[in-house]
PAZABA-126396 format. One record per residue (C-alpha): residue in one letter; x, y, z. Coordinates in Angstrom, 3 decimals, padded with zeros to 6 digits. Layout:
residues N
+---------+----------+----------+----------+
: residuo :       px :       py :       pz :
+---------+----------+----------+----------+
:       a :        X :        Y :        Z :
...
+---------+----------+----------+----------+
This chain:
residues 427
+---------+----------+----------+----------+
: residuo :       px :       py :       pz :
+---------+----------+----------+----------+
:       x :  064.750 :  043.485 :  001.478 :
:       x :  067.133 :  043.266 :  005.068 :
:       x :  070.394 :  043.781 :  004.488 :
:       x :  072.564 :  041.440 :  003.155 :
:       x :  075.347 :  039.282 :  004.151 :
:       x :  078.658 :  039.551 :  002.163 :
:       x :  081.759 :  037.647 :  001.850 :
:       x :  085.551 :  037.861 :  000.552 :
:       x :  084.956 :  036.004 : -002.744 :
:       x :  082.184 :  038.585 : -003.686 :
:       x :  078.823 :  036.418 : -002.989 :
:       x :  076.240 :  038.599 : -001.205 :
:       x :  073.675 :  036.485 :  000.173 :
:       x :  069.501 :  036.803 :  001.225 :
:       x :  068.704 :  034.302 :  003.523 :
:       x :  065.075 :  033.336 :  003.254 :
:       x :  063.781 :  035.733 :  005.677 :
:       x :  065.424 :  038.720 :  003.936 :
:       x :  063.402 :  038.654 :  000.613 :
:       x :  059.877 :  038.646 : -000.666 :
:       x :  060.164 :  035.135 : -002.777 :
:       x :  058.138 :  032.599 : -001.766 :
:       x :  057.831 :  028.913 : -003.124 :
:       x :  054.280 :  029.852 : -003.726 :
:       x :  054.976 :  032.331 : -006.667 :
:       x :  057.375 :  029.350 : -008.508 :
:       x :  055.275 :  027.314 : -010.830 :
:       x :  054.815 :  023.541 : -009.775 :
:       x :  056.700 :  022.507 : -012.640 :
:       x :  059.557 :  024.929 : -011.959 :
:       x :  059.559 :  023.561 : -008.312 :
:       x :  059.580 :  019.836 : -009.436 :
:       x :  062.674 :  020.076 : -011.743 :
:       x :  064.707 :  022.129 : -009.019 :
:       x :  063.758 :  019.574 : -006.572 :
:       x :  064.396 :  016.437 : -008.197 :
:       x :  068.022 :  017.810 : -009.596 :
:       x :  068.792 :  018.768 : -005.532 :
:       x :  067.498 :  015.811 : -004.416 :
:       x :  069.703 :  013.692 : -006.948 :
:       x :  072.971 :  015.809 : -005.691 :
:       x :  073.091 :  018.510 : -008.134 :
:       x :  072.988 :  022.427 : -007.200 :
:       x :  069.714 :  023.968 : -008.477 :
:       x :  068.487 :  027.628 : -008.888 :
:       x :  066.010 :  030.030 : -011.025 :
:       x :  068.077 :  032.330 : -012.378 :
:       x :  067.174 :  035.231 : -014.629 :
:       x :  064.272 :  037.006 : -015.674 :
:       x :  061.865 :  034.451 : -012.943 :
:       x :  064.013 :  035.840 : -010.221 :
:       x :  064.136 :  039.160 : -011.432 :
:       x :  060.515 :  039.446 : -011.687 :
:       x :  059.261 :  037.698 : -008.621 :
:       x :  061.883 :  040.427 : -006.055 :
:       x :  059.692 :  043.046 : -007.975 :
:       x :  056.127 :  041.524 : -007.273 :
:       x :  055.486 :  040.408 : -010.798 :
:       x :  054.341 :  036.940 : -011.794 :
:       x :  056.769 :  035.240 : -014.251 :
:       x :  055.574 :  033.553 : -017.933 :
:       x :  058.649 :  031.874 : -017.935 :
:       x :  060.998 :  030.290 : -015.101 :
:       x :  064.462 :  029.206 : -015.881 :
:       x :  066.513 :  026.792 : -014.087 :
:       x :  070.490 :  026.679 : -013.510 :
:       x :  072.248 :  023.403 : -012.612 :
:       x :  075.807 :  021.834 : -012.132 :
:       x :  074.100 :  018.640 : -014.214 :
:       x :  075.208 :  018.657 : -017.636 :
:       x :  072.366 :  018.189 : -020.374 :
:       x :  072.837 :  014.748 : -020.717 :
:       x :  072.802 :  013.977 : -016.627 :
:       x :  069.055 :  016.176 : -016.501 :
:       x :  068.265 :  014.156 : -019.704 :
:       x :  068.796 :  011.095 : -018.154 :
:       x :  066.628 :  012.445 : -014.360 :
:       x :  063.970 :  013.747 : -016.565 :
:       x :  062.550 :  011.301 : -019.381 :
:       x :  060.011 :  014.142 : -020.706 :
:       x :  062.928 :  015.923 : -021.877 :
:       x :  065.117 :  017.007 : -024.727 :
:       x :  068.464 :  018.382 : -025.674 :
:       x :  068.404 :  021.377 : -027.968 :
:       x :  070.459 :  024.044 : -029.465 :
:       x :  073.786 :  023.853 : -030.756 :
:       x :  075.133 :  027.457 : -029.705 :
:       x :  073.703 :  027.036 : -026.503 :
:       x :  072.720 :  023.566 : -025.018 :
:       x :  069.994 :  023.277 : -022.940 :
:       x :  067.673 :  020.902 : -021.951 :
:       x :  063.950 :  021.241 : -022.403 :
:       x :  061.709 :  019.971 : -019.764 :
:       x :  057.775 :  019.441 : -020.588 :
:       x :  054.944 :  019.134 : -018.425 :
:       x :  051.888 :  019.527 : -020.801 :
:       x :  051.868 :  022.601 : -022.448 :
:       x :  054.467 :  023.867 : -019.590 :
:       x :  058.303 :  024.165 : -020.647 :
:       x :  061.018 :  024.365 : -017.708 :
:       x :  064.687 :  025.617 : -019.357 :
:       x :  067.444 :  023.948 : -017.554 :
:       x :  070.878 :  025.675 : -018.188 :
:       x :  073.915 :  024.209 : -017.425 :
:       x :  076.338 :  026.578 : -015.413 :
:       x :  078.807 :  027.920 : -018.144 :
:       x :  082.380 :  029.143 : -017.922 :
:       x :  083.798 :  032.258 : -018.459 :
:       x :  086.804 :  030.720 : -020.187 :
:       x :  087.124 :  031.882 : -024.156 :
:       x :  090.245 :  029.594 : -025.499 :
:       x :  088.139 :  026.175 : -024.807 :
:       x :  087.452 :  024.364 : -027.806 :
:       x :  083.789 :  024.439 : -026.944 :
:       x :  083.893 :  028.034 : -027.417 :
:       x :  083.686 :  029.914 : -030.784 :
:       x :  083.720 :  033.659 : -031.412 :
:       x :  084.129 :  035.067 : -034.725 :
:       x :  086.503 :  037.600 : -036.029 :
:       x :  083.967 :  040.479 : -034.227 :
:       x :  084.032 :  038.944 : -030.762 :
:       x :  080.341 :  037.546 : -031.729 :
:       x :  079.306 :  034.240 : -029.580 :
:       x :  078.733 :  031.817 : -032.136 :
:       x :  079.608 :  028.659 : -029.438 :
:       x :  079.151 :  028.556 : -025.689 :
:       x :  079.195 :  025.465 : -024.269 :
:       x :  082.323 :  025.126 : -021.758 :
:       x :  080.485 :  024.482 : -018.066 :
:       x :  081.651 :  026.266 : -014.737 :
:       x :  080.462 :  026.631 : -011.531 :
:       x :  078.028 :  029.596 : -010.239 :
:       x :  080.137 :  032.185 : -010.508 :
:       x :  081.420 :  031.563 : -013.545 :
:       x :  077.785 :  031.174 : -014.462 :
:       x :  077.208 :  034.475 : -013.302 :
:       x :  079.768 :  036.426 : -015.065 :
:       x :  078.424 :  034.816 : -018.094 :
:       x :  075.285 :  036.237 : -017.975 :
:       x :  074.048 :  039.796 : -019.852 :
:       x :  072.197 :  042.000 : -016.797 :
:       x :  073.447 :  042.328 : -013.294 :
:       x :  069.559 :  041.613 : -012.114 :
:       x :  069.383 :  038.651 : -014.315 :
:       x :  071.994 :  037.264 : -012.629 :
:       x :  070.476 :  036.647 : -009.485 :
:       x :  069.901 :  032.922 : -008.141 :
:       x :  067.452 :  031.252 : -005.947 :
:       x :  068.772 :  028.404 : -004.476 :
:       x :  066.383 :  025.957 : -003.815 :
:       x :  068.335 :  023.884 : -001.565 :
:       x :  067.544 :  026.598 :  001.595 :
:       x :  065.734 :  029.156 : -000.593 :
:       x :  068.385 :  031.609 : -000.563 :
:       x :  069.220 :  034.214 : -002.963 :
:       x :  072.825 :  034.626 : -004.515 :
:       x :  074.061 :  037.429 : -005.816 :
:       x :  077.932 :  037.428 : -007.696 :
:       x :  077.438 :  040.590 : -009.941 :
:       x :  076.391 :  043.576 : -007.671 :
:       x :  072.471 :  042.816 : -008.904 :
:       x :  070.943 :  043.504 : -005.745 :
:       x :  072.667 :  046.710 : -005.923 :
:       x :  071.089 :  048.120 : -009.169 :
:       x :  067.550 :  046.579 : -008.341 :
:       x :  067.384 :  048.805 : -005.665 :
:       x :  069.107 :  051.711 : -008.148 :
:       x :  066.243 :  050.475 : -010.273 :
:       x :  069.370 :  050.539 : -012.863 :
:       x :  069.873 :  048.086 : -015.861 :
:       x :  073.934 :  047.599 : -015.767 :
:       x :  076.009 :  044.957 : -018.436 :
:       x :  077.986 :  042.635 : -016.440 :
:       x :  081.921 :  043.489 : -017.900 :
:       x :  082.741 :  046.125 : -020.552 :
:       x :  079.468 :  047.045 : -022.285 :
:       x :  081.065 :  047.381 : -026.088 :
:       x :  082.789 :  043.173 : -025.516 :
:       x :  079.500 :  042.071 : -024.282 :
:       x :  077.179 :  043.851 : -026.807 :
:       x :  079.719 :  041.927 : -030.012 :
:       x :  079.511 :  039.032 : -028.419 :
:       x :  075.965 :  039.267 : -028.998 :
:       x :  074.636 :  042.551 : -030.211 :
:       x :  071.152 :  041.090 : -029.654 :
:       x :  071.607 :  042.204 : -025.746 :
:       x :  071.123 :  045.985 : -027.412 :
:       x :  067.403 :  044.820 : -028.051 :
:       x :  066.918 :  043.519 : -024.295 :
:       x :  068.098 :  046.205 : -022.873 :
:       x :  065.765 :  048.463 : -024.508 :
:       x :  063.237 :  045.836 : -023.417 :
:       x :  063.719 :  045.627 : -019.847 :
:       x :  064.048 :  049.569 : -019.596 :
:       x :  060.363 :  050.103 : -021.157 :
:       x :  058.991 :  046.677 : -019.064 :
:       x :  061.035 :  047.478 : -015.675 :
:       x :  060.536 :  051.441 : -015.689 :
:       x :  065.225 :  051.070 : -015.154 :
:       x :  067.103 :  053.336 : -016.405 :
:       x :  069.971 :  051.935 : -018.738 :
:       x :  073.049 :  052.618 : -016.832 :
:       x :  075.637 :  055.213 : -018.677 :
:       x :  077.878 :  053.196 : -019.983 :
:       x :  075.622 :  050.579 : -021.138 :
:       x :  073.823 :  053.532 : -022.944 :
:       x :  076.745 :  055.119 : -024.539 :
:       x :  078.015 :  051.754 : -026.469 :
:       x :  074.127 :  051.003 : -027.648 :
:       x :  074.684 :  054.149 : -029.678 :
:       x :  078.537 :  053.073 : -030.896 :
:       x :  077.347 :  049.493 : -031.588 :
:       x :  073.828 :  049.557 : -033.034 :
:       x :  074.941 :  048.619 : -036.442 :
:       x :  076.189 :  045.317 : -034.972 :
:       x :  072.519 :  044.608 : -035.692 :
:       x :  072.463 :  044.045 : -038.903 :
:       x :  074.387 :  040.930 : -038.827 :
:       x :  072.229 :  039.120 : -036.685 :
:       x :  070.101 :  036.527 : -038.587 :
:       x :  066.616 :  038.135 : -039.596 :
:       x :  064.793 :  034.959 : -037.906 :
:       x :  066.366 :  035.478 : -034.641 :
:       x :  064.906 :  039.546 : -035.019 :
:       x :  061.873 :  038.358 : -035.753 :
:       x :  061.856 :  036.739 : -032.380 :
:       x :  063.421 :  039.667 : -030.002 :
:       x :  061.741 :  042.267 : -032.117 :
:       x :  057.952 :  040.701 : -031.364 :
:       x :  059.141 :  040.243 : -027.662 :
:       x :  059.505 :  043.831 : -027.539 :
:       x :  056.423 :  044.698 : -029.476 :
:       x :  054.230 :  042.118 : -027.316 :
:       x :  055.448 :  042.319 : -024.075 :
:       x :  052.730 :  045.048 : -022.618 :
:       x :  055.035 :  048.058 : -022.819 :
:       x :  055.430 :  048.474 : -026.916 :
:       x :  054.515 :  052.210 : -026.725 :
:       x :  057.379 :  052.957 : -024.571 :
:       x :  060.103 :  050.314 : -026.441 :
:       x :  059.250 :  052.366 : -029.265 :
:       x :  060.419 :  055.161 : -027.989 :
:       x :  063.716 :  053.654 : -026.707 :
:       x :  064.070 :  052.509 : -029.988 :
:       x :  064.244 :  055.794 : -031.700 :
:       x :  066.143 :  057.006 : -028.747 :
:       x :  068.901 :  055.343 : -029.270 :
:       x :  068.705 :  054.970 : -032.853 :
:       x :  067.991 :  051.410 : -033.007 :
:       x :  065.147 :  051.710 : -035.283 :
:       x :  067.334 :  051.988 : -038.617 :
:       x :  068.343 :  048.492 : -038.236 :
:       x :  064.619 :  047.104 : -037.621 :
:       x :  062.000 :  048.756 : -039.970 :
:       x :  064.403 :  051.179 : -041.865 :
:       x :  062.172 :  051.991 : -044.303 :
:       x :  060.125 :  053.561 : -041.269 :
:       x :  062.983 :  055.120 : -039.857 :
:       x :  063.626 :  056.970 : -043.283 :
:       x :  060.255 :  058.416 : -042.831 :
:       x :  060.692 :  059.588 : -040.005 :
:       x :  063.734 :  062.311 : -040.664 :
:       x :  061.516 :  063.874 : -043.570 :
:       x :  059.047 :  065.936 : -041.433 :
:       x :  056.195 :  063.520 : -040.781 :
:       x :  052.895 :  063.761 : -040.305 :
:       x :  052.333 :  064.610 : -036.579 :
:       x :  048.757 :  062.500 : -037.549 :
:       x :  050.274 :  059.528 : -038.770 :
:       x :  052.889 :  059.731 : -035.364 :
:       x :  050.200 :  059.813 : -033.391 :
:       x :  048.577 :  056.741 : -034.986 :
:       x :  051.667 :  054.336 : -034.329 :
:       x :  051.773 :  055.639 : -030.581 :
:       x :  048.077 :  055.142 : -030.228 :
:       x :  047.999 :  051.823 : -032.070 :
:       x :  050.869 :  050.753 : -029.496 :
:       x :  049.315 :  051.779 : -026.455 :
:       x :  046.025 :  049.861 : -027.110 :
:       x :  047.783 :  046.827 : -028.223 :
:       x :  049.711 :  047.360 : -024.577 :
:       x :  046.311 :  047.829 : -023.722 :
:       x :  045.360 :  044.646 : -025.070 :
:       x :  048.280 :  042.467 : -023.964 :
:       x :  047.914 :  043.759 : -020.236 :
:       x :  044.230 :  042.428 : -020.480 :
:       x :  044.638 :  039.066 : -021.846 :
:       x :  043.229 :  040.131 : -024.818 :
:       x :  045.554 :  038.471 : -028.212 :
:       x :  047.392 :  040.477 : -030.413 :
:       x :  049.152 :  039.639 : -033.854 :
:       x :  053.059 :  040.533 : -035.072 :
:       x :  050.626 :  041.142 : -038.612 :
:       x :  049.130 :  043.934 : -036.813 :
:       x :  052.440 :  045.054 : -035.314 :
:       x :  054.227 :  045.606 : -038.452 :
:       x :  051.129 :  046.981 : -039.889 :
:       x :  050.913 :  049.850 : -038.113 :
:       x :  054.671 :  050.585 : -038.335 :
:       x :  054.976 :  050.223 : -042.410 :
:       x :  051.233 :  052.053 : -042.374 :
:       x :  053.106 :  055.124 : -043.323 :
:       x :  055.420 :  054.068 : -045.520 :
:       x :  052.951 :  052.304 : -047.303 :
:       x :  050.289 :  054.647 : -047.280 :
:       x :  052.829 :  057.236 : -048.522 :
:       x :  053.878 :  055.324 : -051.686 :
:       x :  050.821 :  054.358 : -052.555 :
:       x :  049.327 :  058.212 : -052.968 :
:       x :  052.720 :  058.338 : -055.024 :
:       x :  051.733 :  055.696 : -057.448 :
:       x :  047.817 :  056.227 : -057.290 :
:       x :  046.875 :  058.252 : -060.590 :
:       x :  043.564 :  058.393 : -062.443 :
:       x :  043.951 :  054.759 : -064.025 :
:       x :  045.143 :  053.123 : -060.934 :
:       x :  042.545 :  052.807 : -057.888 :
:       x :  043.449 :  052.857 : -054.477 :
:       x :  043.553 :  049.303 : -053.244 :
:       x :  045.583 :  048.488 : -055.885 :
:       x :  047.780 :  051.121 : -055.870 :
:       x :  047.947 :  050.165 : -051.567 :
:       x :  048.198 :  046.403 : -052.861 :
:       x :  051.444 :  046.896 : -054.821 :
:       x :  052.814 :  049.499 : -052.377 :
:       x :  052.630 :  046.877 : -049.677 :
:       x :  054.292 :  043.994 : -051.984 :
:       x :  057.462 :  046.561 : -052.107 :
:       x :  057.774 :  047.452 : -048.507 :
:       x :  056.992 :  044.169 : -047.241 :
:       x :  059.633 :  042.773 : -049.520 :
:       x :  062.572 :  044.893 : -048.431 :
:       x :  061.457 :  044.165 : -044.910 :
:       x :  062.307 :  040.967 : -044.271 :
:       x :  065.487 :  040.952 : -045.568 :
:       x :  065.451 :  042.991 : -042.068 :
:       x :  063.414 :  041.131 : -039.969 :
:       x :  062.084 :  037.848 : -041.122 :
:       x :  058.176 :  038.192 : -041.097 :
:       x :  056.606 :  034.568 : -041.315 :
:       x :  054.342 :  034.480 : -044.306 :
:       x :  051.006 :  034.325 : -042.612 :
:       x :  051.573 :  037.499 : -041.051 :
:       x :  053.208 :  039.626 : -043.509 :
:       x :  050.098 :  038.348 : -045.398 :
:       x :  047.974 :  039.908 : -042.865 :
:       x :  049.271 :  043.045 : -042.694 :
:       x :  049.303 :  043.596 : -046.638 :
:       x :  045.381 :  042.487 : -046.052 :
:       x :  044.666 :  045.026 : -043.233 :
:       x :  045.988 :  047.671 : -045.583 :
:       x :  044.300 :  046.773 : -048.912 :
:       x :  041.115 :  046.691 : -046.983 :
:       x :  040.967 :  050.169 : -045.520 :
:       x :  039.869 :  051.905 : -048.705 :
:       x :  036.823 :  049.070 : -048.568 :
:       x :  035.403 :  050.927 : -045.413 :
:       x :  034.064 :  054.034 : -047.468 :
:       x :  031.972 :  051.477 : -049.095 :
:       x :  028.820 :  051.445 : -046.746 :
:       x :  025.779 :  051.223 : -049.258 :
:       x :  024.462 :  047.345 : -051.006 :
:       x :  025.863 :  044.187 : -049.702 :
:       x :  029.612 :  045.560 : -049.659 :
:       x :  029.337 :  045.897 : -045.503 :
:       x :  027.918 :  042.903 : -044.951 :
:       x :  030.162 :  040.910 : -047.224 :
:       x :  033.529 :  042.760 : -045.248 :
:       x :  031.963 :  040.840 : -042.423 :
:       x :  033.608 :  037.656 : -043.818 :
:       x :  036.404 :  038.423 : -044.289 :
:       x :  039.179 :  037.184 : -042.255 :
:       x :  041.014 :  039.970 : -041.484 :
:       x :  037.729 :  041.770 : -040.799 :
:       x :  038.342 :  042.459 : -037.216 :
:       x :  042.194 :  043.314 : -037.449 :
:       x :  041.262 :  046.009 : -040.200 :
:       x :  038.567 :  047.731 : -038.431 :
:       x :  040.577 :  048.085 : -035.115 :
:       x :  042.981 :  049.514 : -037.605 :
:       x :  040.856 :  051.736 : -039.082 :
:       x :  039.404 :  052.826 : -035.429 :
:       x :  042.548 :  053.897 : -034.563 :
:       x :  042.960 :  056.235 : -037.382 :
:       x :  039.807 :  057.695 : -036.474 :
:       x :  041.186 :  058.611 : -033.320 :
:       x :  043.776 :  060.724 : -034.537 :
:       x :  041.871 :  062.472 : -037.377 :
:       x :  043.229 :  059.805 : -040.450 :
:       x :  039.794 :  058.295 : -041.074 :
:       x :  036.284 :  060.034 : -039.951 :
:       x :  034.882 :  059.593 : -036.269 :
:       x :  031.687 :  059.170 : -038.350 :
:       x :  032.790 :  056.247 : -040.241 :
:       x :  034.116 :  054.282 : -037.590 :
:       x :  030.755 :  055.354 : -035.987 :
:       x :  029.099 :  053.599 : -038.723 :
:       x :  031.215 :  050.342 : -038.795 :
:       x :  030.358 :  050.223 : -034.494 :
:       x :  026.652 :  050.551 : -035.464 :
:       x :  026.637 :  048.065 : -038.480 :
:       x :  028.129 :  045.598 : -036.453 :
:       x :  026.091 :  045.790 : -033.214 :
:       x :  022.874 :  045.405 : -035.792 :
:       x :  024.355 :  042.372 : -037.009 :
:       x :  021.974 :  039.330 : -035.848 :
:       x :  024.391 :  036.729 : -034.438 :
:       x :  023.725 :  032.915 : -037.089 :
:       x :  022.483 :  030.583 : -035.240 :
:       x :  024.884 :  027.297 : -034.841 :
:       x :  022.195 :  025.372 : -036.279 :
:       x :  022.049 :  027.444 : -039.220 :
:       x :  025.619 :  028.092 : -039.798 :
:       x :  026.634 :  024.296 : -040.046 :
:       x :  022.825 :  022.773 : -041.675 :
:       x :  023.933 :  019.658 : -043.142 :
:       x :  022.844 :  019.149 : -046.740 :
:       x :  020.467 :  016.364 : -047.592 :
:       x :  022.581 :  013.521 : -049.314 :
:       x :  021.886 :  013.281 : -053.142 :
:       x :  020.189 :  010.379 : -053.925 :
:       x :  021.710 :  007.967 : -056.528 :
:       x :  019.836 :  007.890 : -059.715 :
:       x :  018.845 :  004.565 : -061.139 :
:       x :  019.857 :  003.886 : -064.498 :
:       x :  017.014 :  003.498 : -066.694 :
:       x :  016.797 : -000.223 : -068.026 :
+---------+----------+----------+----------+
């Protein structure tokens, strides 16, 4: 990037020919919201992560959009639209399967009646609209807080962002401990953008994760969920892990996993949650799917696998014993994190089928073929091989027996049964 221009009310400006965004990079939907809310008078701009992203050479998933418009003036320009949220509203803006957010610039004022904190500072309100700088102020990051303005394609920076790009530096807009209880949620995307960015969390912003972490445990276990599988699926889990236990975050997420951890653990079963996390990195980063029933399989694996030994006796079997292991831990979990039932169904699965992998001799393989969680559990399994849990010689086998597998024919694996015919009554 050139150098900037700068002026006395703090706005540093990149004229088009001083950065690398290009109108090319912006998804066609993204482009025909912004243009349509210029073109009808209002100020438009990505802001945020799209912007962020797209100075550093990354394609976005997402693209937000800023505005002057209030939600009910883009409601009325866009008819494929909707108004949602009541702490925040935005507008929703659909173009198939696409989804453009459209933000209206907020204010930094606190005493509006459209505003509502609770007795810890905690945003539980925010709907009082500014202008652009307020906007600004308003936001979390200092590089989310950049804007493209599509009106001559320049970028706008309020905060000092451009600054601590180039630092390479992830810096809280105001006093780190205000903006963390308003909404202590900001703790979890810092840790984020530090594993996904390769920043470094700026001192201060460090120093109050570690003085406010237990402002976690008020947020709503639905809304953790959500941040929690961001982190986990956004191609850099392995390292978010490690942030997590860095700054001691990890209490307030899988406690039971963070118990484990300060009783000397077994350097085998450490290695299997970083190896399980670097090939599902390795499997988001290729396109390939991944589950949140995987996710908090491998990090309740020890927990799980620990209590059941602890209940397993001569009269109680292994799968069982794993079965009603996993019923406990997955209970106390989601009073933590709230794990939809489908996949805190899967992971309980995954586990109570490991023990079903010794069984290689009859019909047993071939009937673990079927099951639905077939492919989840062996993955599982092949990573515990790697780091000497299971045998390289079982996993072996598994490899083998599937490869030998001949593939049923479509015609064979949906023949039609002949219709009964009716039977006459005798006369």
């Amino acid at each position: 990037m050139n150098k900037p221009e700068a002026n006395s009310d703090n706005l540093t400006v990149l004229r088009r020919s001083q950065h690398n965004i290009s109108r090319k990079s912006i998804s066609e939907s993204a482009l025909k919201v912004l243009y349509r809310l210029s073109k009808s008078g209002y100020r438009a701009c990505l802001v945020g992560g799209g912007v962020r992203d797209l100075l550093l050479g990354i394609q976005p998933k997402d693209f937000d959009v800023a505005t002057d418009a209030t939600p009910e003036q883009v409601r009325e320009l866009f008819k494929n639209s909707r108004i949602i949220g009541r702490r925040f509203r935005l507008v929703h803006i659909r173009f198939g399967r696409d989804i453009i957010e459209v933000a209206t610039f907020r204010s930094q004022a606190s005493d509006s009646s459209k505003t509502e904190l609770n007795e810890q500072g905690r945003i539980l309100r925010d709907n009082t609209f500014g202008d652009i700088e307020d906007d600004a102020l308003r936001r979390d990051f200092t590089v989310n807080a950049l804007y493209y303005d599509i009106h001559d394609y320049s970028l706008l920076d309020y905060v000092g962002g451009l600054e601590d790009f180039e630092n390479r530096q992830l810096k809280l807009i105001g006093d780190a401990a205000t903006r963390y209880q308003e909404d202590p949620v900001r703790m979890l995307r810092a840790v984020r953008f530090a594993a996904k960015l390769g920043f470094e969390i700026e001192t201060s912003a460090a120093a109050a994760i570690h003085e406010n972490g237990h402002l976690l445990a008020v947020v709503p276990p639905a809304r953790m969920f959500d941040e929690v599988i961001k982190l986990f699926h956004s191609g850099h889990a392995a390292k978010g892990y490690q942030y997590l236990r860095q700054y001691n975050l990890l209490k307030y997420l899988v406690p039971a996993l963070d118990e484990w951890l300060q009783h000397e653990p077994s350097e085998m079963m450490l290695d299997f949650i970083d190896q399980a996390l670097v090939n599902t990195d390795s499997r988001v980063n290729t396109g390939q799917p991944v589950s949140p029933g995987f996710i908090f399989a491998v990090l309740l694996w020890p927990v799980v696998h620990q209590q059941a030994n602890q209940i397993q006796s001569d009269r109680q079997k292994m799968i069982p014993a794993l079965v009603q292991a996993g019923e406990v831990v997955i209970k106390r979990q989601v009073r933590h994190i709230s794990i939809p039932r489908r996949f805190s169904q899967m992971a309980r699965d995954i586990w109570s089928t490991q023990p079903r992998f010794l069984r290689t001799q009859g019909k047993q393989p071939q009937r673990m073929l079927g099951y639905t969680v077939f492919r989840a559990a062996y993955d599982f399994m092949c990573i515990q091989s790697l780091v000497g849990l299971v045998s390289t010689n079982l996993a072996q086998w598994w490899t083998e027996f599937q490869q030998q597998q001949a593939p049923i024919e479509p015609t064979e694996a949906r023949r039609k049964q002949r219709p009964r015919r009716r039977r006459r009554n005798a006369d």
